[in-house]
C-alpha positions in Angstrom: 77.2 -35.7 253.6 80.4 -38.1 254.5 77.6 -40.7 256.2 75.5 -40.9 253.6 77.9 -41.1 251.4 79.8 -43.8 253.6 77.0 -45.6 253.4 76.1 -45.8 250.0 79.6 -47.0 249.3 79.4 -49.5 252.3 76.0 -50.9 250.2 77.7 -51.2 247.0 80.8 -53.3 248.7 78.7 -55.4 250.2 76.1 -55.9 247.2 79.1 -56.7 244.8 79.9 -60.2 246.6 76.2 -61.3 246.1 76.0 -60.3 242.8 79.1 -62.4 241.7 77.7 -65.5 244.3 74.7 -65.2 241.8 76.7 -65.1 238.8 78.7 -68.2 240.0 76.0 -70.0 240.6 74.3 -69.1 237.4 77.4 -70.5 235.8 77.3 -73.6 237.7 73.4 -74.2 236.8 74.0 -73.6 233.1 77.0 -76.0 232.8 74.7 -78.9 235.1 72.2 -77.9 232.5 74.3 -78.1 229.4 75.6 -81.8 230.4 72.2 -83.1 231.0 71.2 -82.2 227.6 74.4 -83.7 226.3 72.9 -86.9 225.8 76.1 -88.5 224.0 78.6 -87.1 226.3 80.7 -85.4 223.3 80.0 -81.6 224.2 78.1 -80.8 221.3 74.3 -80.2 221.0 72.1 -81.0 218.9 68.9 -79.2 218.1 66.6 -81.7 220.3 69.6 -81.2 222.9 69.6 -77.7 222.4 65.9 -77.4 223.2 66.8 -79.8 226.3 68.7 -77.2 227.8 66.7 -74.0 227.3 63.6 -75.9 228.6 66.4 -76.8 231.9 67.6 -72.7 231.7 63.9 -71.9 231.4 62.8 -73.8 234.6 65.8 -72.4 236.2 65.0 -68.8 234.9 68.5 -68.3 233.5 69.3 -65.9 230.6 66.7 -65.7 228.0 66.0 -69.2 227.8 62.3 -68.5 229.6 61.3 -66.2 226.7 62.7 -68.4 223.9 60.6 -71.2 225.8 57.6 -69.1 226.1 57.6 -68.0 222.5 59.0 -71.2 221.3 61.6 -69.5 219.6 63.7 -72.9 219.9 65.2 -73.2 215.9 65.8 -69.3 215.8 68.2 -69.4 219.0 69.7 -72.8 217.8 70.4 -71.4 214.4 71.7 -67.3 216.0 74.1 -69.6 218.5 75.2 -71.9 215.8 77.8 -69.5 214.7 79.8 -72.5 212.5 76.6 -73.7 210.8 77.3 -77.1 211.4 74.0 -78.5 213.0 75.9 -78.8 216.5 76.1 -75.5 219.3 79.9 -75.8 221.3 79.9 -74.2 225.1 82.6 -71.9 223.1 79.4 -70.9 220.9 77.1 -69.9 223.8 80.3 -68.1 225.4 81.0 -66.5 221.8 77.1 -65.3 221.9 77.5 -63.6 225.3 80.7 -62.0 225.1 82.9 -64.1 227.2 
């Protein structure tokens, strides 16, 4: 009973670092992704911007941005994200939206 339960401890230490590599990375691909759509270089997006990124997310299968792709659910996300209402979506916005 100790082994196996050595061993399922052993698994979740070891599983941990992936999952936070992935994360990282995850973050890294999302904030390539949000400059690259920043066509003005001022940290804001706009809604052809905005659709920029989710088609870059989609491609790289990050967050939800495949499904809003695939339904085209583009101005619905813009307008659920644009928490301000001010036609323009912050990184501070898309952290706000997932809780961090």
């Amino acid at each position: 009973m100790r082994i196996l339960t050595l061993i399922s401890l052993s698994t979740a230490v070891l599983a941990t670092p992936a999952l936070a590599l992935d994360e990282n990375s995850n973050r890294a691909a999302f904030q390539t992704n949000f400059k690259q759509a920043d066509g003005n270089r001022d940290k804001k997006l706009t809604k052809a911007e905005f659709r920029k990124l989710i088609d870059a997310n989609a491609a790289d299968d990050l967050g939800r941005a495949p499904m809003i792709k695939r339904f085209g659910a583009y101005d619905n996300a813009f307008a659920r994200v644009d928490a301000n209402k001010d036609g323009m979506i912050t990184l501070k916005e898309l952290a706000a939206l997932r809780g961090k």
